[in-house]
C-alpha positions in Angstrom: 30.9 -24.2 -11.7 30.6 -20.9 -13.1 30.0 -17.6 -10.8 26.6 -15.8 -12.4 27.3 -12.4 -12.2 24.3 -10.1 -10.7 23.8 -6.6 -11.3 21.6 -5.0 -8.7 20.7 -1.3 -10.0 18.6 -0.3 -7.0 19.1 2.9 -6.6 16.4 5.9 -8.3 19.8 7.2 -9.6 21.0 4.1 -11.0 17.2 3.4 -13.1 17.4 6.8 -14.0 20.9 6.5 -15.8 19.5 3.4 -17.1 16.3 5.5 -19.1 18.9 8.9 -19.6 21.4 7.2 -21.1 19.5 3.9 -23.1 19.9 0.7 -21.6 22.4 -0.3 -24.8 25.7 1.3 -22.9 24.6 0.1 -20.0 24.5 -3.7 -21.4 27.3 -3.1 -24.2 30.0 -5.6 -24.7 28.5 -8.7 -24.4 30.1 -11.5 -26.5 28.5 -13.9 -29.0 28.7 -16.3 -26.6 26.8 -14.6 -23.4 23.6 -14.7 -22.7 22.1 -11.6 -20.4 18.9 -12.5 -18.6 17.4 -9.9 -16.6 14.8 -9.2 -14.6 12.5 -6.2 -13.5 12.4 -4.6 -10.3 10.6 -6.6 -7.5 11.2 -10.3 -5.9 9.8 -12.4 -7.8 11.3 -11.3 -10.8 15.2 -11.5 -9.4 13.9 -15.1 -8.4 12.5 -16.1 -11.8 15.9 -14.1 -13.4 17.9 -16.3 -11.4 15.7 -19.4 -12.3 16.5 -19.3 -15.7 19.9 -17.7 -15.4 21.4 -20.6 -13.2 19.2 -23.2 -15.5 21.5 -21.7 -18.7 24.7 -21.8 -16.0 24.4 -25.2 -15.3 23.0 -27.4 -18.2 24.8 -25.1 -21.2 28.4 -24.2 -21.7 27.3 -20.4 -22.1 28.8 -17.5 -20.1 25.1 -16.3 -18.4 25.3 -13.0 -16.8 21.8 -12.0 -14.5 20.5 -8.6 -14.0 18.5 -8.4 -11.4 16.4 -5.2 -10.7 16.8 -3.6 -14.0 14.0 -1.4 -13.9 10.6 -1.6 -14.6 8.7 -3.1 -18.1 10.0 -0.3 -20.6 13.6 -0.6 -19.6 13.6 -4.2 -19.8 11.3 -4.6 -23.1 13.4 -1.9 -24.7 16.9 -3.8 -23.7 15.2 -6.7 -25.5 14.0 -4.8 -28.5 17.6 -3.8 -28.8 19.3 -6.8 -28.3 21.4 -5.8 -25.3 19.1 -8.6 -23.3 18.3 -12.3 -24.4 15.6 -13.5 -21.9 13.3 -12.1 -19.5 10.2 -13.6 -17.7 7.5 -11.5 -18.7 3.7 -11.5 -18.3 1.0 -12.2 -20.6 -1.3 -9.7 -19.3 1.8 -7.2 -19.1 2.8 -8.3 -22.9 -0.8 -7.8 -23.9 -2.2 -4.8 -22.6 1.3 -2.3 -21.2 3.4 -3.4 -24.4 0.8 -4.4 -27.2 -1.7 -2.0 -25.9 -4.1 -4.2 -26.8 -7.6 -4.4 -25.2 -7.9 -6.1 -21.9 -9.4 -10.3 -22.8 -9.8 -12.9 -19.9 -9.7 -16.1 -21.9 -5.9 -17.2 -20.9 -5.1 -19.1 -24.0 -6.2 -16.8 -26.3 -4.2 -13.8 -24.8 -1.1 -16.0 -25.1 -1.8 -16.5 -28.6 -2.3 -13.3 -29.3 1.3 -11.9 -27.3 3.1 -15.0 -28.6 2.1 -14.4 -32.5 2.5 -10.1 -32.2 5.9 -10.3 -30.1 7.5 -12.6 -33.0 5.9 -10.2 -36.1 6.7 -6.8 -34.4 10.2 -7.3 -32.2 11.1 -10.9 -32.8 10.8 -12.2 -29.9 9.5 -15.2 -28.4 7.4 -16.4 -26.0 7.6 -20.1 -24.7 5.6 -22.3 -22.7 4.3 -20.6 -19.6 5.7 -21.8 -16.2 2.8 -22.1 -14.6 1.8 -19.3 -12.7 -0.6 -16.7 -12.9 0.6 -13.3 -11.5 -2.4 -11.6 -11.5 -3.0 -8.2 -10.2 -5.5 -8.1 -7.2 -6.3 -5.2 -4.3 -5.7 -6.5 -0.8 -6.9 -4.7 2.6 -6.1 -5.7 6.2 -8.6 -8.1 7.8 -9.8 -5.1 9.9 -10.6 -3.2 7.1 -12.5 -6.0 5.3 -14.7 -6.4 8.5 -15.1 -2.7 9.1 -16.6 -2.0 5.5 -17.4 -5.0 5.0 -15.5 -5.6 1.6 -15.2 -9.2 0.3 -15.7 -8.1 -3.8 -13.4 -5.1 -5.6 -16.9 -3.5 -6.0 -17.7 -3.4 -2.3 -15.2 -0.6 -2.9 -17.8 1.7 -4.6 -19.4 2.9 -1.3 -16.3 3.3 0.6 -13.3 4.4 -1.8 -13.8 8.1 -1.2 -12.8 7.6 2.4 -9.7 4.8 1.7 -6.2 5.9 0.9 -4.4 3.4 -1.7 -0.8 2.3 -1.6 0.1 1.5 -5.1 3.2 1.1 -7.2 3.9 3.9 -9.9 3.8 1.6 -12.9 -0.4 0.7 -11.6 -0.7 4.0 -11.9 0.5 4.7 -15.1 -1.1 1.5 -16.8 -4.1 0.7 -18.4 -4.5 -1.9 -17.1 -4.0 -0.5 -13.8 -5.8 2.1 -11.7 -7.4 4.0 -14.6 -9.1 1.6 -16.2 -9.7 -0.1 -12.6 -11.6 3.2 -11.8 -13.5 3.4 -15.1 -14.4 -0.2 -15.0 -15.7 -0.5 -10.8 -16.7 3.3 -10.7 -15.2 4.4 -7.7 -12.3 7.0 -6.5 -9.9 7.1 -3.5 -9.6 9.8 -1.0 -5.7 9.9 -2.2 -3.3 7.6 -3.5 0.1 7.2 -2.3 2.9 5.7 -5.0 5.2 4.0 -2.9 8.3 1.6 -3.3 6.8 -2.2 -3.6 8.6 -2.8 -0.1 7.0 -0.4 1.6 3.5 -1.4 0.6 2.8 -4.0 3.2 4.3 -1.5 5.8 2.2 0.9 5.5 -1.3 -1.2 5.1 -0.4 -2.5 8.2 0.3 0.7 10.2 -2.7 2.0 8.5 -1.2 4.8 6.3 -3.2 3.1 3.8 -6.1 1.4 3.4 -6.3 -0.6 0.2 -2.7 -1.2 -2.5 -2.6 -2.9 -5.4 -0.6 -6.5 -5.0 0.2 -9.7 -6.9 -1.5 -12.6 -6.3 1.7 -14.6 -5.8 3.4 -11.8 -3.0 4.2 -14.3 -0.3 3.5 -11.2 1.8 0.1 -11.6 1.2 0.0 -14.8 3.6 2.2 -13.8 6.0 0.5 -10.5 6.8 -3.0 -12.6 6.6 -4.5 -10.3 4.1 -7.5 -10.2 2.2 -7.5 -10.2 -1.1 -10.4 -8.6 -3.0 -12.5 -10.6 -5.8 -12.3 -9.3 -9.1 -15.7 -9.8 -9.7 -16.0 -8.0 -12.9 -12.9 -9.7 -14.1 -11.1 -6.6 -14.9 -7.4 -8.0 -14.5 -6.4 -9.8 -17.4 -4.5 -13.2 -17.1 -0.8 -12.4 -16.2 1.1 -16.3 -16.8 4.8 -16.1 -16.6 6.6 -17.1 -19.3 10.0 -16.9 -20.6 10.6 -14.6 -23.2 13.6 -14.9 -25.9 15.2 -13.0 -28.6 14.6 -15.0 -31.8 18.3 -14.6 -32.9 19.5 -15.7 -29.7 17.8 -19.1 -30.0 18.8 -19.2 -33.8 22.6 -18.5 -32.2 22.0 -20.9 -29.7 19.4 -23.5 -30.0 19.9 -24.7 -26.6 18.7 -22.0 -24.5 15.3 -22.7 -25.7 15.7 -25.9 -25.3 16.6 -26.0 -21.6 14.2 -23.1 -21.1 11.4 -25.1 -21.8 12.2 -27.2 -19.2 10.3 -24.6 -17.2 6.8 -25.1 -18.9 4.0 -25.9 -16.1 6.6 -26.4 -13.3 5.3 -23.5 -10.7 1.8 -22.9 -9.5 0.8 -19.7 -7.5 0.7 -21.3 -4.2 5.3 -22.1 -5.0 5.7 -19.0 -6.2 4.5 -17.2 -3.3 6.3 -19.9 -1.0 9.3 -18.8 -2.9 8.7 -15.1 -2.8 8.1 -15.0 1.0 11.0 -17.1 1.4 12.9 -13.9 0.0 10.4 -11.1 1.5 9.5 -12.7 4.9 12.6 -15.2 5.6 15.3 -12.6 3.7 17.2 -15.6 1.8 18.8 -14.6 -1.1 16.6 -15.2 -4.5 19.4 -17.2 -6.1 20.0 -19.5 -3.5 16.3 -20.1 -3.3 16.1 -20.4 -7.3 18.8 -23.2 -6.9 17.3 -25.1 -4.2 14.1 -25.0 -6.4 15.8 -26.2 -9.7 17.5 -28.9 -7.6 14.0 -30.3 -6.0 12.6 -30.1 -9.8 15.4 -32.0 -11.1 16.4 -29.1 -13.5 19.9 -29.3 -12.3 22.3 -31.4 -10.3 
């Protein structure tokens, strides 16, 4: 069995060589017979990067190299645009609205059409059949909170937001499908928001720093911590399935990593991918022993 080599670039210093200096010298030397699967910079994604890494590993005779923790959607998107990367799970929501920047739709099917037909005409790329799971954005507040303001609905927040901090990650900040258009479409504004490192999040809801931060619907987190997750009644968040995402002249190269790829198709719902992520978050396995163990339950590998 071959080793799967993992890169973790963790460090500010290491992301920011990765935007200084173009992810292409970072990923350069890869030979025709390699496949480079990465993924961005939170659990879930090392998990699903490992997924599909050890899938290739084990049912292809193709050197697979994983990079976990690459960075955030740019740097990765960009090292697939330029061919230094050949698969990536990415998001439909992400793939419609942060890449596209297309406007925000909630039917699920017809923002898959719409990612899967623009990422093969404008970067030639493409998407296959989701996995399962939908990633979704949603706002989460301790139980305590939810009682003491009585929130159930995102647009509870309206009354209260000027006196709650939010915890968020820098990319919600940035997107539009984050916390500007979340503001413009609820109507509301925080008393401050703090951008801080996804780990640190939870930490910091529960010691009260903040009030409210922005999560994903599969963080196995989430359960652990018993949080409450806030309905998007206004269905601002678009649908975010997971899919695996493929340069088109990798699968011309080599037919078979689309082939085992979409092995993957409606295999995970949320409820296993949080199970998987708190396995990683709350139990600290490593994500590719606990993307093994799940290919081996499905079957996917011996």
């Amino acid at each position: 069995m071959k080793k799967i080599t993992q890169a973790l670039l963790l460090t500010t210093l290491g992301l920011t060589m990765v935007t200084a200096t173009g992810c292409g010298s970072l990923l350069s030397g890869k030979s025709e017979d390699e496949i480079v699967v990465a993924g961005k910079n939170f659990t879930e994604q090392d998990i699903m990067a490992n997924v599909v890494g050890i899938l290739l590993e084990e049912n292809t005779d193709l050197k697979v190299t994983v990079k976990s923790f690459l960075g955030g959607t740019d740097v990765v998107f960009n090292s697939m645009k330029n061919g230094t990367l050949d698969a990536y799970v990415e998001y439909t929501g992400t793939g419609l609205v942060n890449i596209l920047e297309q406007k925000v739709m909630s039917d699920q099917d017809q923002v898959y059409d719409v990612v899967k037909q623009k990422f093969s005409e404008e970067f030639q790329l493409e998407w296959l059949e989701p996995i399962g799971f939908n990633n979704t954005y949603a706002l989460a507040v301790t139980q305590e909170t939810a009682q003491k303001y009585g929130l159930q609905k995102v647009s509870d927040l309206q009354a209260h937001a000027k006196h709650l901090t939010f915890g968020v990650e820098q990319e919600f900040l940035e997107r539009s499908d984050g916390l500007p258009g979340l503001k413009k479409a609820y109507g509301f504004e925080f008393a401050g928001t703090k951008a801080m490192d996804p780990g640190l999040k939870y930490q910091a809801l529960m010691e009260d720093e903040v009030q409210v931060i922005d999560a994903f619907s599969t963080d196995g987190r989430l359960v652990k911590n018993h949080l409450v997750i806030l309905e998007d009644d206004k269905k601002f968040f678009p649908p975010y399935y997971a899919a695996p995402v493929v340069r088109e002249e990798t699968v011309k190269q080599h037919p078979e990593v689309k082939t085992e790829l979409l092995k993957l198709a409606g295999t995970m719902d949320e409820t296993e991918m949080a199970e998987l992520n708190a396995q990683v978050d709350v139990d600290k396995r490593k994500a590719d022993d606990v993307a093994r163990e799940w290919l081996k339950a499905e079957g996917l590998i011996k």
